[in-house]
C-alpha positions, 0 to 999 in steps of 0.5 A: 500500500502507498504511503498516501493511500495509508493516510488516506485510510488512517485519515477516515479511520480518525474520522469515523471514530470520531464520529462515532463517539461524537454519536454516542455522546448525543445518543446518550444526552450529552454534549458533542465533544467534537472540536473543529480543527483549526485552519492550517493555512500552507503559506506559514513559514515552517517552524524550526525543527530542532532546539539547535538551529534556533540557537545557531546565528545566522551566515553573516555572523558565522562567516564574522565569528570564523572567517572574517580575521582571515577573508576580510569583514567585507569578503575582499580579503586580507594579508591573511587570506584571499578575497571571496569576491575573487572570480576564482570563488564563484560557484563553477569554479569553486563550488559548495562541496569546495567550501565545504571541504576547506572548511572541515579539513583545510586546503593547500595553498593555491590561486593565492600566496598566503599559505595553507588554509587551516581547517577551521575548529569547532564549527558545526556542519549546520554552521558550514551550510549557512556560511556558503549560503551567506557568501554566496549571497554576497558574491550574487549581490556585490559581484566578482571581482576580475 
């Protein structure tokens, strides 16, 4: 049986016992119990799933708490590490899973003369996400640089 067919048959099962002691409970010269359910309406954002990405800041902080000191407040850079404006940065040149792995283990040095990247300490995979996501915001609003 599919899965949308079983809630379809969990759904009217619900529905007829409900019904059913609904029925009873008038039979028996009481009050219906039955409550309406409220409307649920399918443009609501959804609510965080987890206590934990509640407390997770968003990409700008992230990207300020571990990557400023090194890739600048800006993005343009440092004497420590390169500009992720960079025309080498964009996403088909260096794409997400790029990032991802400098990040969790670091990379050695190249396009740039500034050393190897370290991996970055204690940040989390959920941290990672929302860092990529935030430079690459920025790279689409402010643009590459040549």
């Amino acid at each position: 049986m599919t899965r949308n067919r079983l809630c379809l048959v969990v759904a009217l099962v619900a529905a007829a016992m409900t019904l059913a002691c609904a029925a009873d409970a008038v039979d028996a010269g009481g009050a219906s119990s039955v409550e309406t359910a409220p409307t649920v309406t399918s443009d609501a954002p959804a609510p965080p799933t987890t206590a934990a990405a509640l407390a997770i800041p968003d990409g700008a902080a992230v990207y300020q708490q571990y990557c400023a000191e090194c890739h600048g407040v800006d993005l343009r850079g440092t004497d420590k590490g390169p500009s992720q404006l960079s025309i080498i940065y964009e996403p088909n040149h260096h794409g997400d899973y790029a990032y991802r792995v400098a990040i969790r283990e670091g990379t050695r040095e190249h396009h740039w003369w500034f050393g190897d990247m370290p991996p970055v300490e204690g940040i989390t995979d959920l941290e990672i996400e929302k860092v990529i996501s935030y430079i690459r915001a920025e790279q689409e609003r402010l643009g590459f640089e040549q």
